[in-house]
C-alpha positions in Angstrom: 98.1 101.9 130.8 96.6 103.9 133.4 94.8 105.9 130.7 93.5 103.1 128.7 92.0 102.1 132.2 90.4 105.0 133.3 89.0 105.4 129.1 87.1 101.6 130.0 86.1 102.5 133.6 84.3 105.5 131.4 82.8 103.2 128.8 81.5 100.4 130.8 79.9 102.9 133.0 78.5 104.8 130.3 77.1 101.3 129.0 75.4 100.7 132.2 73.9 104.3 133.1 70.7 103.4 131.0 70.0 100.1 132.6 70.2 102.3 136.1 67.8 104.9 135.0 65.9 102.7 133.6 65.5 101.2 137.1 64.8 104.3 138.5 61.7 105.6 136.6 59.9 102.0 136.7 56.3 102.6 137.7 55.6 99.3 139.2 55.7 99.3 143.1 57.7 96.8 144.7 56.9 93.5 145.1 58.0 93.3 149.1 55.1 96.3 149.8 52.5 95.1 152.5 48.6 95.4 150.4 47.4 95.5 153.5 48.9 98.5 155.3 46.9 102.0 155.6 48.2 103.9 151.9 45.4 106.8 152.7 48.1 109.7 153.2 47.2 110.4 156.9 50.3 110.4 159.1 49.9 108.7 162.5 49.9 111.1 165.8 52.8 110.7 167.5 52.4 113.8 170.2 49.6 111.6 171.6 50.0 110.6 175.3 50.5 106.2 175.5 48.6 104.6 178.1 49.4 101.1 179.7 46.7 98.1 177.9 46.8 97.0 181.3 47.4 98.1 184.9 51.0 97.8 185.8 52.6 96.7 188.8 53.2 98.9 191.6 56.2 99.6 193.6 54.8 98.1 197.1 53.8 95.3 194.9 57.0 94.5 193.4 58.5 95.2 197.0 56.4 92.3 198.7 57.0 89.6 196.2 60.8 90.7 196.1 60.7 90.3 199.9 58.6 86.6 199.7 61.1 85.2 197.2 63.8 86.4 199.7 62.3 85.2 203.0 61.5 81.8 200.4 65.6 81.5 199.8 66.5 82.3 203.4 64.0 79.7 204.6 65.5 76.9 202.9 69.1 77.9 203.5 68.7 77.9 207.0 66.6 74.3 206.8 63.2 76.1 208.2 61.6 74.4 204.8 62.2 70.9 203.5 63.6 71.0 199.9 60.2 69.1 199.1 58.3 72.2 200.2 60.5 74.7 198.5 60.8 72.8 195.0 56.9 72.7 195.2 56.8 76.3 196.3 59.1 77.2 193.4 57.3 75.2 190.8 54.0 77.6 191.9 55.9 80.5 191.1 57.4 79.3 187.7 53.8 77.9 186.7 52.8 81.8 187.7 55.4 83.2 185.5 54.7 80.8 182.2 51.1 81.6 182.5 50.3 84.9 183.4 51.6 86.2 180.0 49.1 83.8 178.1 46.7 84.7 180.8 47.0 88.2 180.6 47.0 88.8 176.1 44.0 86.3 176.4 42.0 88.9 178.7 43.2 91.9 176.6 42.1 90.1 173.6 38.3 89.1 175.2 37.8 92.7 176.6 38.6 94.0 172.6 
C-alpha cells in the first residue's frame, strides 16, 4: 500500500513539473508591478545623511508646554480656574493639535 502511494505521489508530481516550469520561464512581467516606479537600474543612496523637512521641536520647547499643560491641570484641581475656562483652554489646545499637522504638510507642500 505504502508503495503504490509513494509510485502516485511520483506520478502526479511528475505530471505537474511542466506546468511549474512553465510558470517559471514566462516572459511577461507581473501584472501587480507599479509603471510608474524608476526601472532605470540606478540603486538609491542609502549612506546619505537624512535631514528633518522641517525644524523640529526642541527640548526647552517641549519642556515649557509639558510644564503649561501641568500648571493647566493643577489649576483646575485646586479650583484656581472655573471648568468653563479650562474646557475652553483645552479645546485651544486640541484645535492646535488637529490642525497643525494639516497646517504644517500644507506649508511643506507650498515651499516645494
Amino acid at each position: 500500500m505504502a508503495f503504490e502511494f509513494r509510485r502516485l505521489s511520483a506520478a502526479l508530481l511528475m505530471a505537474a513539473m511542466p506546468v511549474v516550469v512553465a510558470s517559471c520561464a514566462s516572459s511577461q512581467a507581473p501584472a501587480t508591478v507599479n509603471p510608474g516606479a524608476n526601472r532605470s537600474g540606478i540603486y538609491p543612496d542609502i549612506t546619505a545623511v537624512v535631514s528633518a523637512e522641517t525644524q523640529q521641536m526642541s527640548d526647552e520647547e517641549a519642556a515649557t508646554y509639558s510644564a503649561n499643560l501641568t500648571a493647566l491641570a493643577h489649576r483646575r484641581n485646586s479650583g484656581a480656574i472655573s471648568e468653563a475656562e479650562y474646557r475652553r483652554q483645552l479645546a485651544e489646545l486640541q484645535a492646535l493639535r488637529d490642525n497643525h499637522g494639516k497646517a504644517t504638510l500644507s506649508e511643506i507642500e507650498g515651499a516645494k
